[in-house]
N, C-alpha and C positions, 0 to 999 in steps of 0.2 A: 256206433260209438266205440271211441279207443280205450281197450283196458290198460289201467297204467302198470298193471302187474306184467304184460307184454309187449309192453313200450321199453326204447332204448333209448333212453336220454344221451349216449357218448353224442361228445361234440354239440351237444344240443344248448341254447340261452332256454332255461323254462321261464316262464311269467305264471307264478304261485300265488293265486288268491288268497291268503289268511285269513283268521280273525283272528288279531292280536288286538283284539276290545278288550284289553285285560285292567283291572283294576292298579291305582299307583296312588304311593304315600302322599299325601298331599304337601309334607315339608320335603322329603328328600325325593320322591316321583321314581323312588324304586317301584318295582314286581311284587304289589303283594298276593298275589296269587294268577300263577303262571299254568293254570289248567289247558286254557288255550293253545298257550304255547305248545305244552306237551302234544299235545292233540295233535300237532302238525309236523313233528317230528320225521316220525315215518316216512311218510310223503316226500320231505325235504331229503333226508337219507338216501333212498330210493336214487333221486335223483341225479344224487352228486357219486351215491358209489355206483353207477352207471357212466362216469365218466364226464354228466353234463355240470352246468350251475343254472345255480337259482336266482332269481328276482323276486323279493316279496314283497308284495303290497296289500296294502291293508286301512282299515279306518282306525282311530283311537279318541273316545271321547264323541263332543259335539260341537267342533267350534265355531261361531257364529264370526261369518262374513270375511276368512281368512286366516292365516296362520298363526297359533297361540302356543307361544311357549309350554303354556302346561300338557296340554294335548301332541306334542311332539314327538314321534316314535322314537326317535335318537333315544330318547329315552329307557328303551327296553331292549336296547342294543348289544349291550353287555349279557341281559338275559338270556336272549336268545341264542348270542355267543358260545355261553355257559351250557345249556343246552343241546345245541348240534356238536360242540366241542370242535368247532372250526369260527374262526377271528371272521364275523360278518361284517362286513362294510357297508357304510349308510353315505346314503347320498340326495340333498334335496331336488328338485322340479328342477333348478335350473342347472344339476348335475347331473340328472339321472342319464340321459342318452350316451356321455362320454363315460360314466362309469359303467353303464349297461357297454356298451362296445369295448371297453378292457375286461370285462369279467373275465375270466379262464375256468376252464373245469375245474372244479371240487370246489368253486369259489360261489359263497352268498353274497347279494348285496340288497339290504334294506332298503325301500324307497320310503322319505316322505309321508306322512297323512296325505292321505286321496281326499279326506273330507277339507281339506286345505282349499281343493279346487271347486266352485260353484256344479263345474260341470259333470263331476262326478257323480252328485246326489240326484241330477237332471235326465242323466242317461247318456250325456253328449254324444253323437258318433265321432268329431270329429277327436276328443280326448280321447276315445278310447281306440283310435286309430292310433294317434300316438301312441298307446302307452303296446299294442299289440306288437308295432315296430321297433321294440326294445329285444324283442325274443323271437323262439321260433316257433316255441310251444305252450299251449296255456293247460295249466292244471288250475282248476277249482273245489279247491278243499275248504271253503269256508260255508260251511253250511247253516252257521248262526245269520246270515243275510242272503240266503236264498232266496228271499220273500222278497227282496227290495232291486226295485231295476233300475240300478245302477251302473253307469259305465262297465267300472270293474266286472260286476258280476252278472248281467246280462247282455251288455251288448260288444266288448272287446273280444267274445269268442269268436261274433261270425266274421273277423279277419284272420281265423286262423282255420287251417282245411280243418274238413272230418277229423282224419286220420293224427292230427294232429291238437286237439283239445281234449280234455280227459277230465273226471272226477278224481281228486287225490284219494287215499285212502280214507280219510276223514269220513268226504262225503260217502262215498262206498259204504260203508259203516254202518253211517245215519239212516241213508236210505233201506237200506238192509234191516234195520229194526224197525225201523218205522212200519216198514210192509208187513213185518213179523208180527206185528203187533193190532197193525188195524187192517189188514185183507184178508190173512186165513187165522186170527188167532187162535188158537187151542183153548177149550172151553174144560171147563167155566173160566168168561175172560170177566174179570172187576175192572172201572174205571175209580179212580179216586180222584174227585175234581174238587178242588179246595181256591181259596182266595179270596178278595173281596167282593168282585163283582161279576153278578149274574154277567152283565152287557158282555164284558171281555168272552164268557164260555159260553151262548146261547152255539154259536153255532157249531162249537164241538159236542157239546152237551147232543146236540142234534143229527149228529153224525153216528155218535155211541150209542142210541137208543136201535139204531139198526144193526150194530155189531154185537153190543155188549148184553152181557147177562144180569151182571147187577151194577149201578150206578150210584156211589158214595158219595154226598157233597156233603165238605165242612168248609171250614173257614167262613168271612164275614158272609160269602154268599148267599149260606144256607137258612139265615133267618129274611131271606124274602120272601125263601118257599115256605118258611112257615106262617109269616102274615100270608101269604096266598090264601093258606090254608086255614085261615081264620085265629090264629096263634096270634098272644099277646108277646111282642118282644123289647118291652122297652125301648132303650135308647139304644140294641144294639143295631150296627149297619144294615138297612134294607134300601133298595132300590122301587120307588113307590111307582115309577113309572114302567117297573117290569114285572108286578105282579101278574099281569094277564099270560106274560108270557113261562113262568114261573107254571102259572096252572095247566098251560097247554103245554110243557115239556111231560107234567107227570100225568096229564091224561095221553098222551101219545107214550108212554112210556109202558103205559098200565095195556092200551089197547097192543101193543106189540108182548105184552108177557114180559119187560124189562122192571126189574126191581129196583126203584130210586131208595134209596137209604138214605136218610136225614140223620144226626146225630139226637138222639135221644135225652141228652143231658148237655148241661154246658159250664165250663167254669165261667161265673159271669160276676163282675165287678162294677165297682160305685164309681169309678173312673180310668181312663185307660194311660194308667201307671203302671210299673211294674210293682213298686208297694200299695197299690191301693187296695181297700178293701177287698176278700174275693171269696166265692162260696162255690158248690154246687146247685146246681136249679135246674128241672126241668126243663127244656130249651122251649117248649108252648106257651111257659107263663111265666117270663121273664116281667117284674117287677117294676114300676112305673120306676126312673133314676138308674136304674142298673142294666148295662150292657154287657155282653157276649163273647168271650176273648178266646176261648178253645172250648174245645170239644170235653165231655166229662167222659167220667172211669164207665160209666156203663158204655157208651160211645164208643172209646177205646177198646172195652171187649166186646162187642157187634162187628167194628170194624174190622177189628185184629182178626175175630176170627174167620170172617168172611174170605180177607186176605189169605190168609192160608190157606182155604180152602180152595184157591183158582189154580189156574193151570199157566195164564195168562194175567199179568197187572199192569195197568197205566195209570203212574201218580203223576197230578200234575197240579200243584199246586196248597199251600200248607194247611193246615186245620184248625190254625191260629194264630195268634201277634207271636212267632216264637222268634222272636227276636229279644222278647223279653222270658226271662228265666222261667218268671210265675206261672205263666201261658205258655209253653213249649212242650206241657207232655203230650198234647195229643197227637203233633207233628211226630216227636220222637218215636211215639207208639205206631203210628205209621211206617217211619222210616225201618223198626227194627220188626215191624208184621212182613213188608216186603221183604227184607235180610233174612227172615225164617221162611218164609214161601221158598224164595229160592233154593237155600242152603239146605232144607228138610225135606220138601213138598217137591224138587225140580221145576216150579214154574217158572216159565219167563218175563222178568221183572224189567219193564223199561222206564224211568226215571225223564220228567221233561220238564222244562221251564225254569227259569231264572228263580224262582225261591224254592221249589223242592230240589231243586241238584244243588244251592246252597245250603239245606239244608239237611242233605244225605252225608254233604261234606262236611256243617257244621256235626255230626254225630258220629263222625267216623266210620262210617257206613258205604261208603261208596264202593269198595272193592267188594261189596256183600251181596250186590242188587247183581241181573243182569248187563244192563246197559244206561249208565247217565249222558244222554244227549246232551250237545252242547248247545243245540238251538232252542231258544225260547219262544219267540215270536215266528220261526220258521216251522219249528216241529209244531204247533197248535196248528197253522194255515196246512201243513201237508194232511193233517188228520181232519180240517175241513174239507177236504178235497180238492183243494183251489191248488193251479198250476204254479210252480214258484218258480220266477226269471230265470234264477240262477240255476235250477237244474233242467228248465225248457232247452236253456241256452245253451246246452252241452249235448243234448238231446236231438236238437233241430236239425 
């Protein structure tokens, strides 16, 4: 495999896989958060100050059955602009070849939504023949669709040699923590698996009991394991058809010497508002009417301190509705245990999934962690151990 740190892009057309999946205002369909973008910066740089240009493509949105104005990258054209600090030029499907053959060094040009085309999400070969014969070399820096094999990102490399497909720096990155994290982690390694539902984490959950040292679950998921456990939880979230499995994560967890941490208390309310009612309780004898919305203050200090005490942490996923103000401290008390692990303790903190890296950002915390990955659905499948397209495909 080609390192792009030793690659020469002069003279070169790159074909740049992104993910520019960035969120946009729903009235004006500006950038409202341009993390992504950033992400991919480097990469593109690289690039161009080697003499080559760039092609980028990319997905945005979902849109069903063809091209939909709202979902149109045109859209984030300017941002990206703004960003590389060179005037990117965008061109649709039935532009891109003749603007892909004017490009000139130091020059970007935006392609189009990919998700525009059926055959993208399909795998097509014969699309991603096309789209390989716009360039001369492919970097794949998008690491948030790894998991997905799609044209773009699994099947357009094998038209382009060995020598000439690469991981952008992005990926480089990801992969690099990801390894750090779950192959040799430095011990005592904490996992903090938060969210709603058992089903989505059984199989990481199941991964971690062979790695990790202690294993923290909050959020909705955690009152399954305590119906498991014969625990009264009212009306909060349980999954009735995973209790068995719920029991057999913490008897394998127990039979391996791994410690599952439950939250011990819970802020738990008469309805799931932000003004509703709300108290501390117990999280075993939740009250017939009343459900389970974060984690409580003794929870918070069991967690907190545990966190600190690792050498190694993976959060992934939040420890309650902290979307809502009332319900946010236990997440925040997470987000700012990890900020102390790292900044006091030197451990290595890696950050994964679509609501805790939301949420390290909603608290201002993101420069504080080790590493906030950008893949949500990619970084869980890598830590299941499952092969993912998009980095098979650069590998093969």
């Amino acid at each position: 495999m080609t390192n792009i740190d030793s690659y020469n892009f002069n003279g070169k057309k790159a074909l740049v896989r992104v993910d520019f999946n960035v969120p946009l205002d729903k009235q004006t369909f500006a950038v409202t958060d341009a993390t992504r973008i950033r992400a991919a910066v480097k990469t593109i740089k690289k690039i161009l100050s080697d003499g080559g240009s760039a092609i980028l493509v990319s997905h945005l949105g979902r849109p069903k059955g063809g091209p939909e104005d709202k979902y149109s990258l045109r859209h984030i054209q300017s941002k990206v602009s703004e960003l590389l600090g060179v005037n990117v030029k965008f061109a649709t499907s039935d532009d891109a070849k003749k603007a892909a053959k004017d490009l000139k060094a130091g020059e970007v040009l935006l392609l189009e939504n990919l998700r525009f085309h059926k055959e993208e999400e399909a795998g097509d070969k014969g699309f991603a023949k096309d789209l390989s014969k716009l360039a001369d070399v492919y970097v794949n820096d998008a690491f948030g669709t790894a998991h997905r094999a799609h044209a773009s990102t699994a099947v357009v490399a094998e038209f382009f040699d060995k020598s000439d497909r690469m991981f952008g720096y992005l990926m480089e990155s990801e992969i690099q923590n990801a390894k750090k994290a779950i192959t040799n982690p430095q011990k005592p390694f904490t996992a903090v698996i938060g969210g709603a539902k058992v089903s989505d984490k059984i199989l990481i959950l199941e991964r971690l009991i062979d790695v990790a040292d202690n294993i923290i679950i909050g959020g909705g998921m955690a009152y399954t394991f305590f119906k498991a456990q014969g625990g009264h939880i009212g009306k909060s979230l349980c999954e009735d058809d995973k209790l068995d499995h719920a029991r057999m994560l913490m008897e394998k967890a127990l039979a391996r010497g791994v410690q599952i941490k439950l939250p011990v208390d819970s802020i738990i309310a008469n309805d799931f508002r932000n003004d509703a009612e709300n108290k501390e309780h117990p999280s075993n004898t939740i009250p017939d009417g009343w459900m389970a919305l974060d984690i409580g203050p003794l929870a918070i200090a069991d967690f907190s301190r545990l966190i600190k005490e690792s050498k190694t942490v993976l959060w992934n996923g939040p420890m309650g509705v902290f979307e809502m103000p009332a319900f946010s401290k236990g997440t925040e008390a997470i987000a700012n245990a990890c900020a102390s692990a790292t900044e006091h303790h030197g451990a290595f903190t890696l950050i994964g999934g679509g609501d805790s890296v939301a949420a390290i950002n909603q608290f201002g915390l993101a420069d504080k962690v080790s590493y906030v990955s950008t893949g949500g659905g990619a970084l869980l499948e890598y830590f299941e151990g499952k092969t993912l397209p998009g980095i098979a495909a650069i590998l093969g």
